[in-house]
Short mmCIF file of the C-alpha atoms (twelve columns), coordinates in Angstrom:
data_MODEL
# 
_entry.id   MODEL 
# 
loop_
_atom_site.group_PDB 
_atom_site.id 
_atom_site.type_symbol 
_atom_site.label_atom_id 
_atom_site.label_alt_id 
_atom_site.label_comp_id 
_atom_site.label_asym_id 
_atom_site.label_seq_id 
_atom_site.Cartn_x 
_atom_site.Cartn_y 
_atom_site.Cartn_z 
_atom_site.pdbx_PDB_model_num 
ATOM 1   C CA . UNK A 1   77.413 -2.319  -11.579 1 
ATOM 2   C CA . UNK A 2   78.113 0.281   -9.168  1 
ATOM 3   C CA . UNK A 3   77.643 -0.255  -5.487  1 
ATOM 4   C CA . UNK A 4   78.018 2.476   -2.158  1 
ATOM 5   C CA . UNK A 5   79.208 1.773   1.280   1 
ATOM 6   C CA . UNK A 6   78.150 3.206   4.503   1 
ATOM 7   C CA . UNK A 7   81.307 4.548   6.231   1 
ATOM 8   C CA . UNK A 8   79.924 7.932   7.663   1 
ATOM 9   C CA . UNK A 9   79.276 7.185   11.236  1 
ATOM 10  C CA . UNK A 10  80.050 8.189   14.446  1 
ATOM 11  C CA . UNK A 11  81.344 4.730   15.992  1 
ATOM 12  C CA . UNK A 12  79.975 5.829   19.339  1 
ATOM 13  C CA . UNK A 13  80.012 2.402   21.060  1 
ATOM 14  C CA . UNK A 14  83.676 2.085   19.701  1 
ATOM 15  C CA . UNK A 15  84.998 5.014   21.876  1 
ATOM 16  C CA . UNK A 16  87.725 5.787   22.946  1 
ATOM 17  C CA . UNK A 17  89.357 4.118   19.899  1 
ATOM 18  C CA . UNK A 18  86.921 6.080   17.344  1 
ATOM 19  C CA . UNK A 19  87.943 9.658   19.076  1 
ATOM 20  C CA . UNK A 20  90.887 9.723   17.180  1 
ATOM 21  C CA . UNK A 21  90.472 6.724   14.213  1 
ATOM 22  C CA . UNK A 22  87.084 7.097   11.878  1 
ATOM 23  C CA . UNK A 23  85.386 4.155   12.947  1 
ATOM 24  C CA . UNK A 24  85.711 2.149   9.096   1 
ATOM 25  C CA . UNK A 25  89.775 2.269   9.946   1 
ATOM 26  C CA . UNK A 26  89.020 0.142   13.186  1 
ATOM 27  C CA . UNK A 27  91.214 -2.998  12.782  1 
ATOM 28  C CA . UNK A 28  89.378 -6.746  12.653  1 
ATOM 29  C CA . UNK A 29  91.703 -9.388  12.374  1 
ATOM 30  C CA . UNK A 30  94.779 -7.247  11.121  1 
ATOM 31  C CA . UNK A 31  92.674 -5.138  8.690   1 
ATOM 32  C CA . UNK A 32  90.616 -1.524  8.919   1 
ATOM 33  C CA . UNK A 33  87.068 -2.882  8.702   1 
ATOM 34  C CA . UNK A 34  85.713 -1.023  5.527   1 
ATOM 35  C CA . UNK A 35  88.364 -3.284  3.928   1 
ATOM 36  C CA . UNK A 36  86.031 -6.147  4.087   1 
ATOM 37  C CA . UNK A 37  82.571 -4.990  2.461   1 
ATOM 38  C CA . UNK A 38  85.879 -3.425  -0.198  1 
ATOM 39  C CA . UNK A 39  87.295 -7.452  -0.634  1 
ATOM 40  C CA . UNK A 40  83.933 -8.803  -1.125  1 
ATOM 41  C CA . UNK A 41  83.155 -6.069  -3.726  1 
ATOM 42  C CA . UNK A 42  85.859 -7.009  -5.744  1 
ATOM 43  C CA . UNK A 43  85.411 -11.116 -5.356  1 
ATOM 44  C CA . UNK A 44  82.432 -10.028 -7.301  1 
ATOM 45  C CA . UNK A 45  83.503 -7.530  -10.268 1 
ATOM 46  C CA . UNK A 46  81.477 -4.694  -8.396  1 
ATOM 47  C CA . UNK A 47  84.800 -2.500  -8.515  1 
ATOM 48  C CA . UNK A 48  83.583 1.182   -9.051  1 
ATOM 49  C CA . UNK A 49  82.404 2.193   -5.321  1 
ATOM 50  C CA . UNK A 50  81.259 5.465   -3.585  1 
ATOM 51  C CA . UNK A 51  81.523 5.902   -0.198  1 
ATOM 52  C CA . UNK A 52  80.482 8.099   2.118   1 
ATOM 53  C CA . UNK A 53  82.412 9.549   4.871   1 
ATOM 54  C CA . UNK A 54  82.059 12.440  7.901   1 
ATOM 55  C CA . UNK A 55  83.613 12.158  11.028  1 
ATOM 56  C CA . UNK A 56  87.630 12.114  10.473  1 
ATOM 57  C CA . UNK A 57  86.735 11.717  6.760   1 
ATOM 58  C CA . UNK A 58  90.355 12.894  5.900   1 
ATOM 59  C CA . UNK A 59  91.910 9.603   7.385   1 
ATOM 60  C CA . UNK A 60  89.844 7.710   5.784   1 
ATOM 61  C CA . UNK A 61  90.613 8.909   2.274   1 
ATOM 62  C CA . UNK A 62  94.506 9.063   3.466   1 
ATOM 63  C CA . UNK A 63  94.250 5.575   3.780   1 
ATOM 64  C CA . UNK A 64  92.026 4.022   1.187   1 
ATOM 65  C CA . UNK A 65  93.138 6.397   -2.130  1 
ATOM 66  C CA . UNK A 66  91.644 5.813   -4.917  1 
ATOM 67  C CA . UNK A 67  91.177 2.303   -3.958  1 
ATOM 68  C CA . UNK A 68  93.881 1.035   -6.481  1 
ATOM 69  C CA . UNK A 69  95.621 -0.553  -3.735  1 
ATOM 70  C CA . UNK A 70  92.513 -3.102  -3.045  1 
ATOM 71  C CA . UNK A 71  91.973 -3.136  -6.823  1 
ATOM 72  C CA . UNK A 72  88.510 -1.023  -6.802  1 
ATOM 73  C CA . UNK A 73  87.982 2.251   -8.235  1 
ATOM 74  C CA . UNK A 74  86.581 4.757   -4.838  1 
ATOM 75  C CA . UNK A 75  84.709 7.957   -5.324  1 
ATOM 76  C CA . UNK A 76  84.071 9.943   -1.627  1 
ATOM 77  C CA . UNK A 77  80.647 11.358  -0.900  1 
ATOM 78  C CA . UNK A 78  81.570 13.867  2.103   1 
ATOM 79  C CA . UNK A 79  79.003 15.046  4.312   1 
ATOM 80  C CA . UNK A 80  79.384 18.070  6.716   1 
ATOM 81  C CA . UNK A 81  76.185 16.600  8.974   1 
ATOM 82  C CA . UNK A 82  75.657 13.088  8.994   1 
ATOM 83  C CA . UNK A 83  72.292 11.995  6.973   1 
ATOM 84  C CA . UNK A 84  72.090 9.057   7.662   1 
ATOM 85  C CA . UNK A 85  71.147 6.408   4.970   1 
ATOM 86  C CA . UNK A 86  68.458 8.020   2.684   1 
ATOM 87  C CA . UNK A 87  70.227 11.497  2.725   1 
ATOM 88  C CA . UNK A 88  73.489 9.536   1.860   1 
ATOM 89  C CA . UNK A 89  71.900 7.849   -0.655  1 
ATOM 90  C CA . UNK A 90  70.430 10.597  -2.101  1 
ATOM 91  C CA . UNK A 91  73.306 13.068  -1.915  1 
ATOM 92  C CA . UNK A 92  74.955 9.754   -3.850  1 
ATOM 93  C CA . UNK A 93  72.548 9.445   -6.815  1 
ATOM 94  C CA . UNK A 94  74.776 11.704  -9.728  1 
ATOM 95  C CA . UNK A 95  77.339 8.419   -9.104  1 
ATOM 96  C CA . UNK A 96  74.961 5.565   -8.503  1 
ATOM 97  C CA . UNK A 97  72.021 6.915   -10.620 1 
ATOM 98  C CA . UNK A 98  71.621 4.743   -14.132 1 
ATOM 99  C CA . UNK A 99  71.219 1.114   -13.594 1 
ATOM 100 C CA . UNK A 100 71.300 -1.917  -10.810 1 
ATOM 101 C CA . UNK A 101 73.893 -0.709  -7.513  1 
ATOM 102 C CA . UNK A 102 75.208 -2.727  -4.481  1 
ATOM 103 C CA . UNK A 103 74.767 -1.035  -1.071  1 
ATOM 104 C CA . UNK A 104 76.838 -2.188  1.736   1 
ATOM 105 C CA . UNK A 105 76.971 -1.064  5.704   1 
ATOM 106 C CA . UNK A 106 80.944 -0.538  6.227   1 
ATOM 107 C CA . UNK A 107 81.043 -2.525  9.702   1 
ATOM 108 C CA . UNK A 108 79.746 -5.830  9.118   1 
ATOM 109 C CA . UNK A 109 81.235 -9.078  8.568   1 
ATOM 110 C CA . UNK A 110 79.396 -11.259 5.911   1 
ATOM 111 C CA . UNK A 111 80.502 -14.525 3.512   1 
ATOM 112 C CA . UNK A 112 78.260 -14.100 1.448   1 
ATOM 113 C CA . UNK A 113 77.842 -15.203 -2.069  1 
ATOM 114 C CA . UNK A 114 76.659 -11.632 -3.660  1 
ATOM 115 C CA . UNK A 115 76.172 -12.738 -7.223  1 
ATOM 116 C CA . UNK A 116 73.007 -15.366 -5.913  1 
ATOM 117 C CA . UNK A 117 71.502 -12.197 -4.761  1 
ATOM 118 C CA . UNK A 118 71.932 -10.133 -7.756  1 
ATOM 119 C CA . UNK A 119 70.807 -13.051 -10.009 1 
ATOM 120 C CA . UNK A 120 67.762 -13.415 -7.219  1 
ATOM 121 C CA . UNK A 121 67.102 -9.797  -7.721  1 
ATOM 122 C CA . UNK A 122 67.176 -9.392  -11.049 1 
ATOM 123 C CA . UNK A 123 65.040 -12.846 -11.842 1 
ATOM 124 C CA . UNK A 124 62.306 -11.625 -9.259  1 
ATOM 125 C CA . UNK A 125 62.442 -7.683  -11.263 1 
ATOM 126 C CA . UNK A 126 62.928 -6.245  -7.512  1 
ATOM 127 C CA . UNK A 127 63.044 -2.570  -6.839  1 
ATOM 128 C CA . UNK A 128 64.798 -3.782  -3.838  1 
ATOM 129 C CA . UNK A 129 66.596 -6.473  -2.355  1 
ATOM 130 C CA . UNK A 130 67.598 -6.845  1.360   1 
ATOM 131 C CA . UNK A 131 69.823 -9.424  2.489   1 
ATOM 132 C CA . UNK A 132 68.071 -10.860 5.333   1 
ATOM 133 C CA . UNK A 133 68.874 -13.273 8.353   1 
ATOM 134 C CA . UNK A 134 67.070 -14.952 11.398  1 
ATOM 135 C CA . UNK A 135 67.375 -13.586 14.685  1 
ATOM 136 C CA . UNK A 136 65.742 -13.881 18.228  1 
ATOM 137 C CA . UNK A 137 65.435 -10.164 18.767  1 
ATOM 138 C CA . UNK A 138 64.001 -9.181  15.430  1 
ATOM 139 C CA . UNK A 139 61.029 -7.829  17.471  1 
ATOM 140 C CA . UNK A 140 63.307 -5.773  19.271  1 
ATOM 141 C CA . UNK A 141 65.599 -3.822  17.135  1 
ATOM 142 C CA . UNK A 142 63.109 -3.529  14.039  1 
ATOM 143 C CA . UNK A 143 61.370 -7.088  12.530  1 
ATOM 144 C CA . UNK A 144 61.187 -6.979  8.471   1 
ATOM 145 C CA . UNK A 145 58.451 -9.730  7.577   1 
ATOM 146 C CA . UNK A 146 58.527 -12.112 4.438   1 
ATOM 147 C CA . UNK A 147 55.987 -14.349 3.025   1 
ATOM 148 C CA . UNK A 148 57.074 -17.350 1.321   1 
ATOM 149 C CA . UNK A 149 57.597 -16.427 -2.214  1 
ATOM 150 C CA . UNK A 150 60.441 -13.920 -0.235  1 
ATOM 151 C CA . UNK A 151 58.427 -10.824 -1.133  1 
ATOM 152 C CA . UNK A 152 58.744 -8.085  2.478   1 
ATOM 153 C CA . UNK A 153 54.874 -7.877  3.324   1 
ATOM 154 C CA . UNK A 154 55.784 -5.706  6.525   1 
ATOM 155 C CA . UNK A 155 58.537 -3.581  7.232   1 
ATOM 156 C CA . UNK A 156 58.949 -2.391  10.560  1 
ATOM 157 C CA . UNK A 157 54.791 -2.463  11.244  1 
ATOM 158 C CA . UNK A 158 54.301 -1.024  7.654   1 
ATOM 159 C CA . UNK A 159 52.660 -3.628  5.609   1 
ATOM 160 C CA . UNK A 160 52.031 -4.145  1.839   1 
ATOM 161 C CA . UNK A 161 47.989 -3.647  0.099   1 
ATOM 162 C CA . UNK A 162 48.494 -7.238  -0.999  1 
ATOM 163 C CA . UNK A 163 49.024 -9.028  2.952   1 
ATOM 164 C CA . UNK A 164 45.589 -10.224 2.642   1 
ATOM 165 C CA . UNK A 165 46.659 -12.721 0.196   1 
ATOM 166 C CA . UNK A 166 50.168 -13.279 1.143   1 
ATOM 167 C CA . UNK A 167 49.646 -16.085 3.935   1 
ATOM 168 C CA . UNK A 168 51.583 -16.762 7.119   1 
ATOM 169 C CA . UNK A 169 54.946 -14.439 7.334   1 
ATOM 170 C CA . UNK A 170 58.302 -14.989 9.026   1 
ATOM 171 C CA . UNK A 171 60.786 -12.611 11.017  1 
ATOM 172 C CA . UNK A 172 64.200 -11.478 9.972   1 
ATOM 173 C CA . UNK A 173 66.845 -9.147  10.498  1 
ATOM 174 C CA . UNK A 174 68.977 -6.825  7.889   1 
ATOM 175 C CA . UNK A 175 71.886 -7.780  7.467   1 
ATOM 176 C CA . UNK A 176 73.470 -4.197  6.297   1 
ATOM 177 C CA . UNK A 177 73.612 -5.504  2.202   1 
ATOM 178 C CA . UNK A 178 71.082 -4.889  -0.231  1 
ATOM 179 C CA . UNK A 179 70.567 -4.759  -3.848  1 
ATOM 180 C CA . UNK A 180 68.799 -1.576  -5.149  1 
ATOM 181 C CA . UNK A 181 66.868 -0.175  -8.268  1 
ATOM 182 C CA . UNK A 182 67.494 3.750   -9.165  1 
ATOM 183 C CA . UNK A 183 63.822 4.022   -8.957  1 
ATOM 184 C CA . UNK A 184 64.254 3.930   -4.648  1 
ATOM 185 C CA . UNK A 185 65.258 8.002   -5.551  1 
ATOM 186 C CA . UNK A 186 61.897 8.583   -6.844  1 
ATOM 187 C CA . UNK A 187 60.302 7.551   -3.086  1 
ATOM 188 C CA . UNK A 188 62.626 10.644  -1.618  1 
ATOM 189 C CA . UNK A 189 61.348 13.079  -3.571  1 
ATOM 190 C CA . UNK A 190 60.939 16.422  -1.425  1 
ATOM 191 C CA . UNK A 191 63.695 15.321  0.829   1 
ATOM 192 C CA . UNK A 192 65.973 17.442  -0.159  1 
ATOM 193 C CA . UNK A 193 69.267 17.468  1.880   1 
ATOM 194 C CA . UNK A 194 68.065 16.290  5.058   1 
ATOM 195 C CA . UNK A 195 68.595 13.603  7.656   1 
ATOM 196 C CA . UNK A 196 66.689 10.558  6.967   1 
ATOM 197 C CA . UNK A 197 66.517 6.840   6.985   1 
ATOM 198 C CA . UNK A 198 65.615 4.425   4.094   1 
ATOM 199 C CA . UNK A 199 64.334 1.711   6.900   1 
ATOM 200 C CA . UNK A 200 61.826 4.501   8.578   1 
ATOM 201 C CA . UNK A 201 61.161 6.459   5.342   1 
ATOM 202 C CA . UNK A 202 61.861 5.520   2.179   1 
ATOM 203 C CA . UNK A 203 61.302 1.402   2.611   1 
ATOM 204 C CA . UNK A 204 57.859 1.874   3.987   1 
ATOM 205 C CA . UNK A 205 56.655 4.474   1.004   1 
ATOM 206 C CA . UNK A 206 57.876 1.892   -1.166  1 
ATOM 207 C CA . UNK A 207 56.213 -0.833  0.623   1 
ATOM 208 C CA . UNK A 208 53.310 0.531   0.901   1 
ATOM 209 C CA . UNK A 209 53.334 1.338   -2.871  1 
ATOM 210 C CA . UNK A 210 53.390 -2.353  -3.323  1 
ATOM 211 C CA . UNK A 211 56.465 -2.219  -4.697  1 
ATOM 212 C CA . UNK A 212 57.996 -5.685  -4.841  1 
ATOM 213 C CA . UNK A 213 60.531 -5.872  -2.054  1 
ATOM 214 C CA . UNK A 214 62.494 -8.894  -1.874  1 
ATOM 215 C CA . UNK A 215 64.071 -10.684 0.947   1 
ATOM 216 C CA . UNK A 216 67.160 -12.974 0.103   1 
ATOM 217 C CA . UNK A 217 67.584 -15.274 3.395   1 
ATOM 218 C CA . UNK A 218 70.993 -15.741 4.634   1 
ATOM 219 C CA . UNK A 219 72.584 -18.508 6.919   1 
ATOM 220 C CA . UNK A 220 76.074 -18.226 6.876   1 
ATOM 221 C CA . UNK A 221 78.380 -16.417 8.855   1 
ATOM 222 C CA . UNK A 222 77.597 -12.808 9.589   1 
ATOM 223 C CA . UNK A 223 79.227 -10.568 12.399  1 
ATOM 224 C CA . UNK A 224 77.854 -7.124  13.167  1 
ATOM 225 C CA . UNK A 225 81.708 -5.116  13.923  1 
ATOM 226 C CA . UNK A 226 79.802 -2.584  16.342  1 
ATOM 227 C CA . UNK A 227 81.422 -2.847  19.400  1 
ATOM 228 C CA . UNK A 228 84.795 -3.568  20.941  1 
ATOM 229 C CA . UNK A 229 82.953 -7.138  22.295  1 
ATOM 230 C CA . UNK A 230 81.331 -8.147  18.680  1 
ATOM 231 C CA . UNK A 231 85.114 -7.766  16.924  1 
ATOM 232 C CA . UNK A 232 86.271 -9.890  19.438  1 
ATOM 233 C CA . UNK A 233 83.659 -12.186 18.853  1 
ATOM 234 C CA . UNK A 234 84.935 -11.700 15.228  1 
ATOM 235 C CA . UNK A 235 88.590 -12.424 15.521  1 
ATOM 236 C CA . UNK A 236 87.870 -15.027 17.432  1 
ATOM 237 C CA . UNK A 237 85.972 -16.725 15.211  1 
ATOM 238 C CA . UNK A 238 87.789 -16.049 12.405  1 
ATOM 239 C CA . UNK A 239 90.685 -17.554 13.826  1 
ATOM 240 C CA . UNK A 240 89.681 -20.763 15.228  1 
ATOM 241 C CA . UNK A 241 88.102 -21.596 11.325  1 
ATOM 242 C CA . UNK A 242 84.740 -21.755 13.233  1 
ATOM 243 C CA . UNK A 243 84.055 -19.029 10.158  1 
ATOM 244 C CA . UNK A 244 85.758 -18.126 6.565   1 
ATOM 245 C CA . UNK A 245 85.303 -15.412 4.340   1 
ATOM 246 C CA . UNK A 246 85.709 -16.587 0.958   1 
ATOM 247 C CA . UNK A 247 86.977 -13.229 -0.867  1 
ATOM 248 C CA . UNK A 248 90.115 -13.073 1.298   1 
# 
């Protein structure tokens, strides 16, 4: 299994620090943050990774290598203009194209157990899975709505043809980890090399396809790594036990 992580943004909300580091190389608890989503790959025998870089893309690959170092196997994906996650995806498929792939957002914390949710996928024949959690301001930043067999009804206001029958629904958040089926490039066909997002384009074609999307709930510890405040948070917890990461 192959698997791609997210490492091409700006890191805005990290400034000043991300003016002159690319934001993946920002340290959390003594290590450049990509490292993580890189550790838990490996935990896991995903070890042949693409990743995607733009702003100060050179330091990145300065650092990381060919990933021999972490004991992975790193391919880059640059892109002159950012294109967010479908285009990345899509300027990705020659290397992820061809069977089951991992897809990881570069600045999040998560212990998560990633071979339940590839066993979860594959058991449930998902064209997608998204690792979900519960949150009080799901209705805020972007709600993605499962019924009780864990199938997404509504995504973001987009819902399935089958709602009618799937009963009551409940609210989560994306984590930034999902488990994908090469069919996903078939939904950004005409796309070409443009800007766009798999949560506002390619998620609700699918959805509304009725492909089965699958939502695999998750309770354990998860820290988004967006801001100087949430690392803190981070550290913090990481070093008073109040969380673990199993793959370091």
């Amino acid at each position: 299994m192959k698997a791609m992580l997210f490492a091409a943004g700006l890191g805005t909300r990290l400034q000043p620090l991300t003016d002159r580091l690319p934001k993946p190389l920002v340290p959390v608890a003594g290590r450049p943050m990509i490292e993580y989503p890189l550790l838990l790959l490996r935990h896991y025998g995903v070890t042949d990774i693409i990743v995607n870089t733009h702003h100060l893309g050179a330091m990145l690959r300065d650092h990381l290598g060919d990933g021999a170092k972490l004991g992975v196997h790193i391919t880059y994906s640059h892109e002159t203009e950012l294109l967010d996650t479908g285009g990345g995806l899509l300027k990705a498929r020659p290397f992820l194209d061809g069977g089951t792939f991992v897809v990881i957002n570069s600045d999040v914390l998560i212990d998560l157990d990633l071979q339940a949710v590839i066993e979860r996928h594959r058991a449930s024949r998902a064209a997608a899975t998204l690792v979900l959690r519960k949150d009080p301001d799901a209705d805020r930043y972007g709600a993605i709505e499962i019924s009780r067999d864990g199938r997404v009804r509504r995504f973001l206001k987009h819902e399935a043809p089958s709602m009618a029958s799937a009963g009551p629904l409940e609210k989560f958040m994306f984590t930034g980890v999902q488990i994908l089926e090469p069919r996903i490039f078939d939904f950004m066909a005409g796309e070409g090399s443009r800007r766009f997002g798999t949560t506002t384009s390619t998620y609700p074609k699918m959805l509304t396809e009725d492909l089965r999307l699958e939502g695999f709930v998750f309770d354990g510890f998860w820290q988004d790594l967006g801001t100087p405040q949430r690392i803190q948070e981070a550290e913090a917890r990481l070093a008073s036990g109040a969380a673990q990461l199993r793959y370091i």
